[in-house]
C-alpha positions, 0 to 999 in steps of 0.5 A, spaced: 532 778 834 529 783 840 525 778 845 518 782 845 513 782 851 507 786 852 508 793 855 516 792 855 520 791 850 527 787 852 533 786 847 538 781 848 544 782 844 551 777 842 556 776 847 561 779 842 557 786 842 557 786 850 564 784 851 566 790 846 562 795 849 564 793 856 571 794 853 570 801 851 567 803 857 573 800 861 578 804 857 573 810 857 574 810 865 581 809 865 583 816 860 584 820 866 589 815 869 592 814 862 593 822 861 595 823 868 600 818 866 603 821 861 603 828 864 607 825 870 612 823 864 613 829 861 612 835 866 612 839 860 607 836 856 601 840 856 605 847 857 608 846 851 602 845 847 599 851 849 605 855 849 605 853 842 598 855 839 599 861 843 605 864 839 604 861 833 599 863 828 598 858 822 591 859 818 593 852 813 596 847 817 600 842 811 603 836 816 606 834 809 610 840 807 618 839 806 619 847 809 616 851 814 617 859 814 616 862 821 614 869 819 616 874 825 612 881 826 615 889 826 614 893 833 607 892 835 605 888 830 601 882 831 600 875 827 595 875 822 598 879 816 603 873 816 599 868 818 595 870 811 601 870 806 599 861 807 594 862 801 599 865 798 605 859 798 604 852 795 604 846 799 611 844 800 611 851 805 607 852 811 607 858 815 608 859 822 606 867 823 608 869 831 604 873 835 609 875 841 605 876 848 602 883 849 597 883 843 591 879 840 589 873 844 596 875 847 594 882 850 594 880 858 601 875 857 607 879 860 611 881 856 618 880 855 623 885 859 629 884 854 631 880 847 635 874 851 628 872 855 624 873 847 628 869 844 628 864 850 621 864 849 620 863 842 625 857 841 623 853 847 616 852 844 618 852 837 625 847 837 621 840 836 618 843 829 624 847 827 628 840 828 623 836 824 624 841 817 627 844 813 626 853 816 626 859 813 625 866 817 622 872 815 622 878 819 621 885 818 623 892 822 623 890 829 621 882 827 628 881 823 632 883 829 628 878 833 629 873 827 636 875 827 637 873 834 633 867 835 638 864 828 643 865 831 641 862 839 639 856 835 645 855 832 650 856 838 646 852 842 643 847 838 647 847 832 640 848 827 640 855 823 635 856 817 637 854 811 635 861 808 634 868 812 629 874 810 631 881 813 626 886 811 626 894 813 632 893 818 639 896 819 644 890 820 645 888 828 651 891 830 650 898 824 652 904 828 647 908 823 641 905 827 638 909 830 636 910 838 630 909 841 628 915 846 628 915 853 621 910 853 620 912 860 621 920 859 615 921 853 607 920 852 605 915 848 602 921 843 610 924 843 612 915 841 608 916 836 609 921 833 617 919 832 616 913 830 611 916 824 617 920 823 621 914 821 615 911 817 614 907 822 607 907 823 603 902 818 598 906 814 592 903 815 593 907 823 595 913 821 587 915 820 585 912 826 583 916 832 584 910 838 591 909 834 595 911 840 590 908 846 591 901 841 597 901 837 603 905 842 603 899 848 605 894 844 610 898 840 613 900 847 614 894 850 617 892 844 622 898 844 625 896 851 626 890 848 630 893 842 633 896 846 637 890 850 639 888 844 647 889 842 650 885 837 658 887 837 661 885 831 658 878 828 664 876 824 659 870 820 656 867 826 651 864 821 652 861 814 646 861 811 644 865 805 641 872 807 636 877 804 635 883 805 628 887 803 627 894 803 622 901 800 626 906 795 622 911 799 624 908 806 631 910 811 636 908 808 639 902 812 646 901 809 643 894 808 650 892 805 653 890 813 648 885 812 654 880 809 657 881 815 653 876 820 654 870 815 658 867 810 653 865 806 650 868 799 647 876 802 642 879 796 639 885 797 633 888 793 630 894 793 622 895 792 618 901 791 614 904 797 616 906 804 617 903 811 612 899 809 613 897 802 610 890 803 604 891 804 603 893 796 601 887 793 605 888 788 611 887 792 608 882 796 607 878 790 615 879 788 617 877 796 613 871 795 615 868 789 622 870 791 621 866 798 618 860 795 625 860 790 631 861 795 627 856 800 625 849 794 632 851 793 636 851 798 642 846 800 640 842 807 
């Protein structure tokens, strides 16, 4: 009990409860020296942290999931139409949805000047996570290049590879029918845009947008000189995971069939109504999903 006097009020408490609060002050003040430590540890502790949350964008973290699903953007995209595809899986399947420097809270990091330093990029803050689980990637147009690229950087140099990839409106790496990308330095952005809107590949929700151009041709640019680094040369199976290809009845055609080429595994094909941007109908992303949510819970690993 509280010894009280007239005016003051004075408390006395159990040794117990004082060495315990004098305990938690003391570690209190030795965090810094404990953080500073670990730092000194591992140089690389902190900036691969940030690096991790600037890349990655994962709406519902599930620590218990068995599989992880690394979505990769088309030219110019950003990270938050995949990221939301992670209310669309079941729990045994998290979502990481990449956002590549130069767009969203990204937009002031420079950008990469060639496929080798993207890919770089991505697995060196992505390597711990892809070799705790199982992981797919899916990619779409400029993303299943990237996704491609980054498979394939992983399995020769670590020896890790997705148990499934999911290529999305892209010709096969080495496709001698992919088309070339203009002289970026020699066109507007207005005369970029338009020649992407010639191949479909603007998104439909810009197409109506005046600040369309101001806002969606810089980061479409800066991932054109990226595809443009890329040459793959004839793959003879650099992987052998399962592969499948995703595309619009009413897009270019893609000659999807040389897909084979780059893997000994199973390649799938599936054709889906719409153009370019095929996924975005919400019956095809349905199908896309459930597909996704079978090749992965089935997979060999």
């Amino acid at each position: 009990m509280p010894n009280a006097t007239k005016g003051h009020e004075s408390a006395t408490y159990p040794s117990s409860i004082v060495s315990t609060l004098g305990e938690f002050f003391i570690k209190l003040l030795q965090f810094p020296v404990f953080l500073r430590r670990v730092i000194r540890v591992s140089p690389g502790f902190l900036s691969a942290v940030f690096s991790m949350e600037k890349l990655v964008m994962c709406l519902h973290r599930r620590p218990d999931a068995v599989y992880r699903l690394i979505c990769f953007p088309w030219a110019g995209g950003g990270a938050f139409h995949f990221a939301q595809w992670s209310s669309l899986f079941n729990s045994s399947i998290e979502v990481y949805s990449l956002r590549f420097p130069g767009r969203e809270s990204r937009v002031k990091d420079p950008c990469a000047q060639d496929m080798t330093t993207l890919v770089s990029d991505i697995v060196s803050s992505l390597l711990k996570d892809l070799q705790e689980k199982p992981f797919a990637f899916f990619g779409h147009s400029f993303g299943s290049y990237v996704s491609f690229a980054t498979a394939v950087h992983l399995k020769e140099k670590y020896g890790l590879q997705p148990v499934h990839l999911f290529m999305s409106g892209a010709y096969a790496p080495h496709s001698k029918s992919r088309p070339s990308v203009p002289p970026l330095k020699d066109v507007s952005d207005e005369e970029l845009f338009s020649w992407i809107n010639s191949l479909g590949g603007v998104p439909p929700e810009w197409l109506q947008r005046e600040d369309a151009v101001k806002l969606l041709i810089p980061p479409v640019r800066r991932d054109l000189e990226v595809f443009q680094t890329f040459v793959c040369a004839e793959p003879k199976n650099v992987l052998s995971c399962d592969l499948t290809c995703f595309d619009g009845s009413e897009d270019l055609t893609h000659d999807l069939e040389e897909w084979k080429d780059v893997t000994s595994g199973e390649t799938t094909i599936h054709e889906l109504p719409g153009g370019h941007f095929f996924l975005l109908e919400p019956s095809n992303e349905t199908f896309i999903i459930d597909y996704i949510t079978k090749c992965i819970e089935n997979a060999d690993f």
